[in-house]
C-alpha positions as a Markdown table, in Angstrom:
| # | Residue | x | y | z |
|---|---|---|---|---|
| 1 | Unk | -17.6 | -11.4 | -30.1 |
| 2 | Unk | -15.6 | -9.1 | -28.2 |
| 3 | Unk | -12.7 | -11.7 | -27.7 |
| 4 | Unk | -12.9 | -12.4 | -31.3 |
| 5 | Unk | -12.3 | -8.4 | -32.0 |
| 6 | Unk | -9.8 | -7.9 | -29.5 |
| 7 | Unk | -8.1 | -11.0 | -31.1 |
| 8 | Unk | -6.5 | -8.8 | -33.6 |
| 9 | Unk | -5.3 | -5.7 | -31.9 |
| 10 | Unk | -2.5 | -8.3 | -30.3 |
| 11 | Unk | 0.6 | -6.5 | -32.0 |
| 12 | Unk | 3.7 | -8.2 | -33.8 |
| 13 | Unk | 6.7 | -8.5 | -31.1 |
| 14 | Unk | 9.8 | -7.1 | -31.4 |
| 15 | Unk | 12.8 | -9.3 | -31.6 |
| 16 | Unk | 15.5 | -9.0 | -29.2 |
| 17 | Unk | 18.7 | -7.7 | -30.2 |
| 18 | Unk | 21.6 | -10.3 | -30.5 |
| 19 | Unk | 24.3 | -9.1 | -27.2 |
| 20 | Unk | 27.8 | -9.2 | -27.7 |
| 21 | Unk | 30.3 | -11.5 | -26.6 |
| 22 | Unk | 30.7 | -9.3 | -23.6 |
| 23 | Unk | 26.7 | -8.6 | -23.4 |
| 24 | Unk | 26.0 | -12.6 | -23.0 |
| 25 | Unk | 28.3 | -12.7 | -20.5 |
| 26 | Unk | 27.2 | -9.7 | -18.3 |
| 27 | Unk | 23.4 | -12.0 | -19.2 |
| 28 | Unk | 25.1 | -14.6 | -17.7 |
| 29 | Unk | 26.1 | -12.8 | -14.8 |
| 30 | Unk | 22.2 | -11.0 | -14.7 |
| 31 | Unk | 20.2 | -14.5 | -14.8 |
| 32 | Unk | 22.7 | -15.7 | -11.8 |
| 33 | Unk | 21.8 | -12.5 | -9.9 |
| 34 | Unk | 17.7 | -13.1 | -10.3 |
| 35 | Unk | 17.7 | -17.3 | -9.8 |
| 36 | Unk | 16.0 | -17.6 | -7.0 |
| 37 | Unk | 15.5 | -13.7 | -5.9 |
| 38 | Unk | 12.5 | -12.3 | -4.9 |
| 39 | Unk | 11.2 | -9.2 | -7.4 |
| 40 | Unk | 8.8 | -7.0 | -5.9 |
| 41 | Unk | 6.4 | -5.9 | -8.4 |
| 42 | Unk | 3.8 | -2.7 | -7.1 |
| 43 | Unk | 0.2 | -2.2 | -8.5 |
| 44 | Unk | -0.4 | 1.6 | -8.0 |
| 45 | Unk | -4.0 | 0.4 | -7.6 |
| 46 | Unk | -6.1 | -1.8 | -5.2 |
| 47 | Unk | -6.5 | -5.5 | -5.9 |
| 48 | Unk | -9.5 | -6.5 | -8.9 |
| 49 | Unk | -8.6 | -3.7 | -11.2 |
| 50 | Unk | -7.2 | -4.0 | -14.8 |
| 51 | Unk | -3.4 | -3.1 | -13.6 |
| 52 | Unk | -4.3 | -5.5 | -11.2 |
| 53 | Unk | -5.3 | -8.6 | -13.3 |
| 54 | Unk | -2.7 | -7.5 | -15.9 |
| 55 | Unk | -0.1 | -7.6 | -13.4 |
| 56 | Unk | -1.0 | -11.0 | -12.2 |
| 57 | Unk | -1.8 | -12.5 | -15.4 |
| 58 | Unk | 2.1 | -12.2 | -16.3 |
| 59 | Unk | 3.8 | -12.4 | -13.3 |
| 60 | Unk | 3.8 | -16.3 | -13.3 |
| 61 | Unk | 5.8 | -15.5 | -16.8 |
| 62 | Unk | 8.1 | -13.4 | -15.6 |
| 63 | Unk | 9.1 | -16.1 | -12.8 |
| 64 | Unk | 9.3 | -18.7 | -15.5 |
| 65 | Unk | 11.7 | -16.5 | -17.4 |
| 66 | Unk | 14.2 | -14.9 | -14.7 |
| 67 | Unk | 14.0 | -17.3 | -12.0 |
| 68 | Unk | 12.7 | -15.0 | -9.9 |
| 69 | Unk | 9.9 | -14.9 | -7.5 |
| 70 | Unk | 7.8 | -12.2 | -8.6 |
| 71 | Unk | 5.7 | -10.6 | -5.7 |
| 72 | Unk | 2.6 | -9.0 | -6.6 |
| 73 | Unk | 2.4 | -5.2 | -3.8 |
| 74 | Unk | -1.1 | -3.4 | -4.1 |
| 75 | Unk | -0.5 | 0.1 | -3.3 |
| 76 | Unk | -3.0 | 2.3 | -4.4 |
| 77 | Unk | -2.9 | 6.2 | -3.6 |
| 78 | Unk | -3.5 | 9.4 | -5.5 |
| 79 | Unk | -5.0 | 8.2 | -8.7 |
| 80 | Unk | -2.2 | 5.7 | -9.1 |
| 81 | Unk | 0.5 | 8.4 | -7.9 |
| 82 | Unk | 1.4 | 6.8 | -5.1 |
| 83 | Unk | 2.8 | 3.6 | -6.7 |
| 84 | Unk | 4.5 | 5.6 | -9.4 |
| 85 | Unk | 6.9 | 7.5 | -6.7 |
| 86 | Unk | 7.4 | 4.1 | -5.2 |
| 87 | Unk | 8.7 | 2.6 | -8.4 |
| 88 | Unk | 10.6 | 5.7 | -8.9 |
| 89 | Unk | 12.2 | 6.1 | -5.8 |
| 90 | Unk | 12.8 | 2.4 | -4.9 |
| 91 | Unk | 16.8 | 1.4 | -4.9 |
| 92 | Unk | 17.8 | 1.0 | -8.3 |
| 93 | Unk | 19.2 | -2.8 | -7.5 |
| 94 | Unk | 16.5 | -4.2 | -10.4 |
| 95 | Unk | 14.7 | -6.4 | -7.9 |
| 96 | Unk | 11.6 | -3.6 | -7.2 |
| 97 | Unk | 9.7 | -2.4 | -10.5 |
| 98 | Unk | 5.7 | -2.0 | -11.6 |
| 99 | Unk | 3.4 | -0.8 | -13.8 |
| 100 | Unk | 2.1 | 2.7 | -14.2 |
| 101 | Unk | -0.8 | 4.2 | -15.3 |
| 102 | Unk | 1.4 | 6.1 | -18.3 |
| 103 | Unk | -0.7 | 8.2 | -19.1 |
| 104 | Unk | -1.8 | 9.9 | -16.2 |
| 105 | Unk | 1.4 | 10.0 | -15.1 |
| 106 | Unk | 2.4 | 11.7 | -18.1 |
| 107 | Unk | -0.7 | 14.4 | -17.3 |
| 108 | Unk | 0.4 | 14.8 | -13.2 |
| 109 | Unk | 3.9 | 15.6 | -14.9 |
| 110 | Unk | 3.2 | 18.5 | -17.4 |
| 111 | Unk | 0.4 | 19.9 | -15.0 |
| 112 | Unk | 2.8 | 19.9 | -12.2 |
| 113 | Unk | 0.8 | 18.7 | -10.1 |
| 114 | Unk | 1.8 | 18.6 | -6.3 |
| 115 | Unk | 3.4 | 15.2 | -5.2 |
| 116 | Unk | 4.9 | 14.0 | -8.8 |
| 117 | Unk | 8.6 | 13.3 | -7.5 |
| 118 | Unk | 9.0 | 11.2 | -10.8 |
| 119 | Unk | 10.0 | 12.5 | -14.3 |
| 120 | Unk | 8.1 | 9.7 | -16.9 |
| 121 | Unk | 11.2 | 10.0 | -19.2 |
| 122 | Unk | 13.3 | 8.8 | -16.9 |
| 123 | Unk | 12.2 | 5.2 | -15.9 |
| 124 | Unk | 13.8 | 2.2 | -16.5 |
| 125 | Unk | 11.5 | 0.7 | -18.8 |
| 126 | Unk | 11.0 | -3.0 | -19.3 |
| 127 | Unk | 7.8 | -2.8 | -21.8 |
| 128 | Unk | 4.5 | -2.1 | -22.4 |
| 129 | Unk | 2.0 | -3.9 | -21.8 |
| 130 | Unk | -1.0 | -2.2 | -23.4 |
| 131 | Unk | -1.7 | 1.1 | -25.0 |
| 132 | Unk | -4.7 | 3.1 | -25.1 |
| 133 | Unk | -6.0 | 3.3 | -28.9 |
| 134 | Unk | -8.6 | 5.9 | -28.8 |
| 135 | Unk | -11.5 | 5.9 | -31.0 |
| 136 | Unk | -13.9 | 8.5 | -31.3 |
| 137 | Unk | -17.7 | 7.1 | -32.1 |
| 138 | Unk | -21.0 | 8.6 | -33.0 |
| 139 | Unk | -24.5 | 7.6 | -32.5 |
| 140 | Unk | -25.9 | 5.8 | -35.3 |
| 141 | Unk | -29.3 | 7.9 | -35.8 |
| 142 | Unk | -27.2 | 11.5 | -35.3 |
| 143 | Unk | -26.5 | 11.4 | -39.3 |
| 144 | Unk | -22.7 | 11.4 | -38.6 |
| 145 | Unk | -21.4 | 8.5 | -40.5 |
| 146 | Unk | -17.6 | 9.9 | -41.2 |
| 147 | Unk | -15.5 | 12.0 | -39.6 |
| 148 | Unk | -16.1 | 14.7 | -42.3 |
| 149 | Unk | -19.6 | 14.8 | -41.7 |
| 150 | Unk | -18.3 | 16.2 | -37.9 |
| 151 | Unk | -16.0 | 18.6 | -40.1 |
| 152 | Unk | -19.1 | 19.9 | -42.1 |
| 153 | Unk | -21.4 | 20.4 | -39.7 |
| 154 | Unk | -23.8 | 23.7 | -40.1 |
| 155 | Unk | -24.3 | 23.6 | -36.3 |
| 156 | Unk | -22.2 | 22.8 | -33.4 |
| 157 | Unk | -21.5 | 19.0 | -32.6 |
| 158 | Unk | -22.0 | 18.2 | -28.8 |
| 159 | Unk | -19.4 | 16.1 | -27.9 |
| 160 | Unk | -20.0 | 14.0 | -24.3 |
| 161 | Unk | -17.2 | 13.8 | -21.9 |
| 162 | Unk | -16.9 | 12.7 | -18.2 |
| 163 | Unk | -14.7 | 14.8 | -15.5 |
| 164 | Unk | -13.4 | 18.0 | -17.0 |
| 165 | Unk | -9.7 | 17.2 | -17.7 |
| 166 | Unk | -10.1 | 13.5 | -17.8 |
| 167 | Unk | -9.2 | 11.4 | -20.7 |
| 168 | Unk | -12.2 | 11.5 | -22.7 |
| 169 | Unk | -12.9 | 15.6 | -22.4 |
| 170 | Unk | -8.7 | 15.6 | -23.3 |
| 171 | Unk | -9.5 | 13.8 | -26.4 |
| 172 | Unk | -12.5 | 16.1 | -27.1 |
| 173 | Unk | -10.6 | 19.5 | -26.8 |
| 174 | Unk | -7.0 | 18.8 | -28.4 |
| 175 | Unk | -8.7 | 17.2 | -31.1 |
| 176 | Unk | -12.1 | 19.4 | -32.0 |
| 177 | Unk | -10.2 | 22.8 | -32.5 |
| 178 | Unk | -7.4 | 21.2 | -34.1 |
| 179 | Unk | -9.6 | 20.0 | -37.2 |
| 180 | Unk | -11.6 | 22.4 | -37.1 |
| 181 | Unk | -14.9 | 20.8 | -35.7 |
| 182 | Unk | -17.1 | 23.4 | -34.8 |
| 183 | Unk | -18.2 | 21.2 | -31.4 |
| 184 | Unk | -19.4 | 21.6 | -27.5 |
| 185 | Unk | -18.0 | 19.7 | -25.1 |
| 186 | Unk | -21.0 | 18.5 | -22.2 |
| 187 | Unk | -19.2 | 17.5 | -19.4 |
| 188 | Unk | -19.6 | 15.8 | -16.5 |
| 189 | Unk | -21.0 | 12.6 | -16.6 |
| 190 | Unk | -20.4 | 10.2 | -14.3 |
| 191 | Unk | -19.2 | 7.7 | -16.6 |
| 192 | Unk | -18.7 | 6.6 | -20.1 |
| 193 | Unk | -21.9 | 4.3 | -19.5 |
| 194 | Unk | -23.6 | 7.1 | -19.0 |
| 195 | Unk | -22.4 | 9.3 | -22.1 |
| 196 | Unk | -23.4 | 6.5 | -24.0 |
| 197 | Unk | -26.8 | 6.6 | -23.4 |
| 198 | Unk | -27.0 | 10.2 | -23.9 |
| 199 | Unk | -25.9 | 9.4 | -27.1 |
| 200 | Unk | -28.9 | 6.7 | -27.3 |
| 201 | Unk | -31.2 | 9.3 | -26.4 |
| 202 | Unk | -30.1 | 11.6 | -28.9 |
| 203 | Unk | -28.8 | 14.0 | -26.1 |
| 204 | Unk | -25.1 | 13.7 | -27.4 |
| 205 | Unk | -23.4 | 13.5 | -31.0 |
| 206 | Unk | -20.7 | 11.3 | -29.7 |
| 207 | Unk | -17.8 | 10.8 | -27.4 |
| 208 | Unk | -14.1 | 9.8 | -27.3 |
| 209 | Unk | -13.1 | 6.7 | -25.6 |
| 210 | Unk | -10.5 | 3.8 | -25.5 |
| 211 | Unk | -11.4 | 1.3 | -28.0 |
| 212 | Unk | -12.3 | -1.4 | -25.2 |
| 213 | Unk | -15.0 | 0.6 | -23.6 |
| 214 | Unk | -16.0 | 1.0 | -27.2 |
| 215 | Unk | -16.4 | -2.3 | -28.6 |
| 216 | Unk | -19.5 | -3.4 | -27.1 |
| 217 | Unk | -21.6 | -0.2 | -28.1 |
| 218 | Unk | -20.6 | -0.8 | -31.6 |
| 219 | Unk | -20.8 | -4.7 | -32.0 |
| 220 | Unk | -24.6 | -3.7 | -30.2 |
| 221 | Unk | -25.1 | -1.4 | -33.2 |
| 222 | Unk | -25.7 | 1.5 | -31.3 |
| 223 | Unk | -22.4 | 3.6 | -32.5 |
| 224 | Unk | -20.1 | 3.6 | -35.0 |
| 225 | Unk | -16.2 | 4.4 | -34.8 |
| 226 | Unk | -15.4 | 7.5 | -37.0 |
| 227 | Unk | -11.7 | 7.8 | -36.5 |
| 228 | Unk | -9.0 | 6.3 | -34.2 |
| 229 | Unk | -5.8 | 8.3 | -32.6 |
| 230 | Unk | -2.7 | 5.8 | -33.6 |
| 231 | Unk | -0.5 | 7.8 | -35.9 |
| 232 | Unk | -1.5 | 4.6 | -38.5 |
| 233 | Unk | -4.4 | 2.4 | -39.0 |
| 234 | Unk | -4.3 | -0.4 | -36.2 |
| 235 | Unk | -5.1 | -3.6 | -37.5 |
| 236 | Unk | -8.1 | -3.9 | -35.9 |
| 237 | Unk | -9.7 | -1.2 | -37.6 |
| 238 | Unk | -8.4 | -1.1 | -41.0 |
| 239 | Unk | -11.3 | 0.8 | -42.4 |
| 240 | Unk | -11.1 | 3.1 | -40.1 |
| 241 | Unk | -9.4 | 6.5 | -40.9 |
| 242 | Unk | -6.6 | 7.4 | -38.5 |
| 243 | Unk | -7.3 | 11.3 | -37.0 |
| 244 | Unk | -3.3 | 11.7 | -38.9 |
| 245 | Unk | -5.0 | 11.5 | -42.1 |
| 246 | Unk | -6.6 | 14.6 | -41.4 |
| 247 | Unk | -4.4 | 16.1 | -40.1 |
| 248 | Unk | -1.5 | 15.8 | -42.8 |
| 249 | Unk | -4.4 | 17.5 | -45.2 |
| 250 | Unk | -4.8 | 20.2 | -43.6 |
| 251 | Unk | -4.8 | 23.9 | -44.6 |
| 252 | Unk | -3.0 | 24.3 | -40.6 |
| 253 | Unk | -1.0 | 21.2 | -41.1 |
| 254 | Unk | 2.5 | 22.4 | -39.8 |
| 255 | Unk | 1.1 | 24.2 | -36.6 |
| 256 | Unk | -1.0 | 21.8 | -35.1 |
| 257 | Unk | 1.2 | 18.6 | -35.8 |
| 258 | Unk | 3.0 | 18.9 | -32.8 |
| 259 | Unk | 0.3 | 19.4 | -30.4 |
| 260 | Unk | -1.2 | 16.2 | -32.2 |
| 261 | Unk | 1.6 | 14.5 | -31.8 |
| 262 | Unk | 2.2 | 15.1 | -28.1 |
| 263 | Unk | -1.8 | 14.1 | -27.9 |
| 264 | Unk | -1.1 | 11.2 | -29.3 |
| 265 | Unk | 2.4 | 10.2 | -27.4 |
| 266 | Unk | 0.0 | 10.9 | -24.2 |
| 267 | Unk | -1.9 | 8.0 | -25.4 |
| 268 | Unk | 0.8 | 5.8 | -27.0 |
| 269 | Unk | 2.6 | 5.8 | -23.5 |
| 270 | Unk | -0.4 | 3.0 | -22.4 |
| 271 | Unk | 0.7 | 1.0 | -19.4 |
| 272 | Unk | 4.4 | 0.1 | -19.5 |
| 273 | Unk | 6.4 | -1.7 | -16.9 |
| 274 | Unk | 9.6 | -0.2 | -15.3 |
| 275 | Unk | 12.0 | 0.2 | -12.8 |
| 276 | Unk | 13.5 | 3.2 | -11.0 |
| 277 | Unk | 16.2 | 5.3 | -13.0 |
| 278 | Unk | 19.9 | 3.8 | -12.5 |
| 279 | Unk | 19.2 | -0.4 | -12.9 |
| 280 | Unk | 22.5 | -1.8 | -14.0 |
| 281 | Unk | 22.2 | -2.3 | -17.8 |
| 282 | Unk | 23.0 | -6.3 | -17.7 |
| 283 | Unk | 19.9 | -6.1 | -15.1 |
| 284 | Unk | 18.0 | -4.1 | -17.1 |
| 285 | Unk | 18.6 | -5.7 | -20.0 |
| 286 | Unk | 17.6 | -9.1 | -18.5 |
| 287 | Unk | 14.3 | -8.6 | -17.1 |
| 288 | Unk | 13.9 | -6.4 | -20.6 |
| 289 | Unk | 14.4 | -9.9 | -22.3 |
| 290 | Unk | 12.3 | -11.6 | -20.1 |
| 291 | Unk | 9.4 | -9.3 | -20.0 |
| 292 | Unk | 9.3 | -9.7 | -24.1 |
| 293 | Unk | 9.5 | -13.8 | -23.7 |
| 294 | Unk | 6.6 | -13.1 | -21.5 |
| 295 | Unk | 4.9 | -11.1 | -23.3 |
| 296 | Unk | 5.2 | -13.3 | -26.8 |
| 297 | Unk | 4.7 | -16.5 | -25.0 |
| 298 | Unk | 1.8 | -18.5 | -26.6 |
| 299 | Unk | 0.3 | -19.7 | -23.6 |
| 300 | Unk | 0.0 | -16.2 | -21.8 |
| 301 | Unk | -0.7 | -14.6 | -25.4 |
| 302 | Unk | -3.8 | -17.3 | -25.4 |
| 303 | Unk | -4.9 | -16.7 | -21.7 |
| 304 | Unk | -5.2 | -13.1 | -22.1 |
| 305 | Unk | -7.4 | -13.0 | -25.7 |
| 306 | Unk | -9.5 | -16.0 | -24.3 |
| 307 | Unk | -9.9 | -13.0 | -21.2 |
| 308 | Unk | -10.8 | -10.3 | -23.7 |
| 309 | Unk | -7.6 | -8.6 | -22.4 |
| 310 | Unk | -5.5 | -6.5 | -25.6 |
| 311 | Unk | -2.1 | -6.4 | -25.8 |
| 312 | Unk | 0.4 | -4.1 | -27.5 |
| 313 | Unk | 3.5 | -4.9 | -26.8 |
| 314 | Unk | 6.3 | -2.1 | -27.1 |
| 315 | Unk | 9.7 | -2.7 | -25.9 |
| 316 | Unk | 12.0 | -1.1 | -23.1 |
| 317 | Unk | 13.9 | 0.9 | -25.7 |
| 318 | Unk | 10.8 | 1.7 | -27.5 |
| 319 | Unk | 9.0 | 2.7 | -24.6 |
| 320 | Unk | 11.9 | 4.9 | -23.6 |
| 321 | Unk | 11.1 | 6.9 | -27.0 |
| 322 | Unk | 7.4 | 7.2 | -26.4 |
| 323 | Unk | 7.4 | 8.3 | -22.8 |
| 324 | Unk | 10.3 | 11.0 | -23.6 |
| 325 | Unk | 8.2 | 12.7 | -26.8 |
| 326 | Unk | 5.0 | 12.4 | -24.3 |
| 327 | Unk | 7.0 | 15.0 | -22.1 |
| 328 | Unk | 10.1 | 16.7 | -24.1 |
| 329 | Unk | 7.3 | 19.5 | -26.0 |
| 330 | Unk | 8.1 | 22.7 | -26.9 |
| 331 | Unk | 6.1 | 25.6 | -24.3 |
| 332 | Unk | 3.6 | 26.3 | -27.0 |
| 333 | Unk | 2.5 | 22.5 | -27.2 |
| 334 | Unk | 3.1 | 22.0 | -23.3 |
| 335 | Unk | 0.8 | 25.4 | -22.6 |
| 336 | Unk | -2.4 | 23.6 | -25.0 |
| 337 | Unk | -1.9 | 20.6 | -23.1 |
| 338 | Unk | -1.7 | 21.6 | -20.1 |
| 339 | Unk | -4.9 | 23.6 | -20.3 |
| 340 | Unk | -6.7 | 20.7 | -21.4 |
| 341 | Unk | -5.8 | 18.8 | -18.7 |
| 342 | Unk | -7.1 | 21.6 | -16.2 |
| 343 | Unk | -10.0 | 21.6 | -18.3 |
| 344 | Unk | -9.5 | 25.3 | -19.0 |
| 345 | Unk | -10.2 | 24.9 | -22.8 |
């Protein structure tokens, strides 16, 4: 069941812009440069890992497509920090890039957190891989059915969460206030697992989450999903309301919008691939090409929803968007998140 629900959440690919006269021929001149070169490709995590088997799953792609040999380099290290300065800071010759964990990369950056010698925005992005569509879902004997019932609620609506600061307590906070959910936030948990079967127990309302760690709660009929973070309905849950749709309506509308929308750019930035700043644009253009041939290949499209792996595909210039509005925020917007992320909210 789960492969048949993650099925759908495998977005429409972008089509490559037609080049120039002059583009095909700088291409040309790219495709020489990468036949038989050796790209080194760094996991900021150890081996087994979901950047890991991502990594690996398209890699034999990405040779197909640029000739290339693509090596696979574990390097794991502060939370996936580690990596990200290596990609960063590697020579910007197109032949060493990676993937990041986007998001908390995005987090380390507007925290300022000691160690960050990258700036998101400024990557050389080939794609995204995946993005992290957050859902937020309630136990189904806690009576709330919609996201309005959270809304109405006479008494406060206890919210699970794991570390303070971490994704799902992030969610919590930004959100909650926004919309006016009169909530509390129990965190601490060791793990989502765990959160869950508070909310089995009856100990917890309900929890934000990615919609992977999700699925199997709610196909089990144990929780429902109330509302999901993408600015519109994903595909996959049409009769879902997006949290947008609440926001647009309300009274507050035009001051919490951007703190939403840098919430949700936090999430949107997913796991993207990229190279250090300065890759010559035929390079970059290239292995931008490639990576979306890999990405919309059948075959590899097939291997990873027979693995119960999503894909959202986003492309280099796209990616390039999303990871600059994750981190250009006004001071106002950057002060709310930044206290979320140090849990000080």
């Amino acid at each position: 069941m789960r492969r048949t629900f993650l099925k759908g959440a495998l977005a429409t690919l972008v089509a490559s812009t037609a080049m120039t006269f002059g583009g095909v021929a700088l291409a040309e001149d790219a495709a020489a440069f990468y036949k038989g070169n050796v790209i080194k490709w760094i996991v900021p995590y150890k081996p087994g890992g979901g950047y890991d088997e991502y990594s690996r799953a398209v890699a034999p792609y990405m040779e197909k497509y640029t000739g290339a040999r693509v090596d696979i380099v574990n390097m794991p290290g502060a939370g996936g920090m580690k990596g990200a300065n290596e990609i960063f800071n590697s020579p910007a010759d197109g032949l060493t890039i990676g993937v990041i964990n986007g998001s908390a990369m995005v987090t380390n950056q507007l925290s300022e957190i000691e160690g960050a010698s990258y700036k998101v925005a400024d990557y050389s992005y080939l794609g995204r891989m995946v993005a992290d569509l957050r859902v937020l879902v309630t136990g189904m004997n806690t009576g709330f059915e919609k996201f309005e019932d959270l809304q109405n609620s006479t008494k406060p609506v206890v919210i699970g969460a794991t570390g303070l600061g971490g994704s799902t307590y992030v969610d919590a906070v930004v959100t909650g206030p926004a919309l006016g959910v009169d909530q509390k936030v129990i965190h601490g948990f060791d793990n989502s697992g765990d959160v869950r079967q508070a909310m089995l127990r009856g100990d917890v309302a309900g929890m934000w989450g990615s919609l992977g760690s999700a699925i199997q709660g709610v196909e089990d009929g144990d929780h429902r999903i109330v509302v999901q973070s993408d600015m519109e309905r994903s595909p996959l849950l049409p009769d879902v309301p997006s949290i947008f749709e609440f926001v647009k309506s309300a009274p507050n509308a035009a001051e919490i919008m951007p703190i939403m929308e840098a919430w949700d750019g936090l999430n949107a930035v997913g796991r993207p691939v990229a190279g250090p700043p300065g890759i010559p644009e035929d390079r970059l253009a290239f292995l931008q090409d490639c990576f979306e041939k890999s990405m919309q290949d059948a075959d590899f499209i097939a291997m990873m929803t027979n693995a119960g792996r999503e894909l959202s595909y986003a492309s280099g210039k796209q990616m390039k968007k999303i990871a600059s509005s994750a981190t250009n925020i006004s001071p106002e917007v950057k002060k709310v998140m930044v206290a979320a992320i140090r849990g000080e909210i």
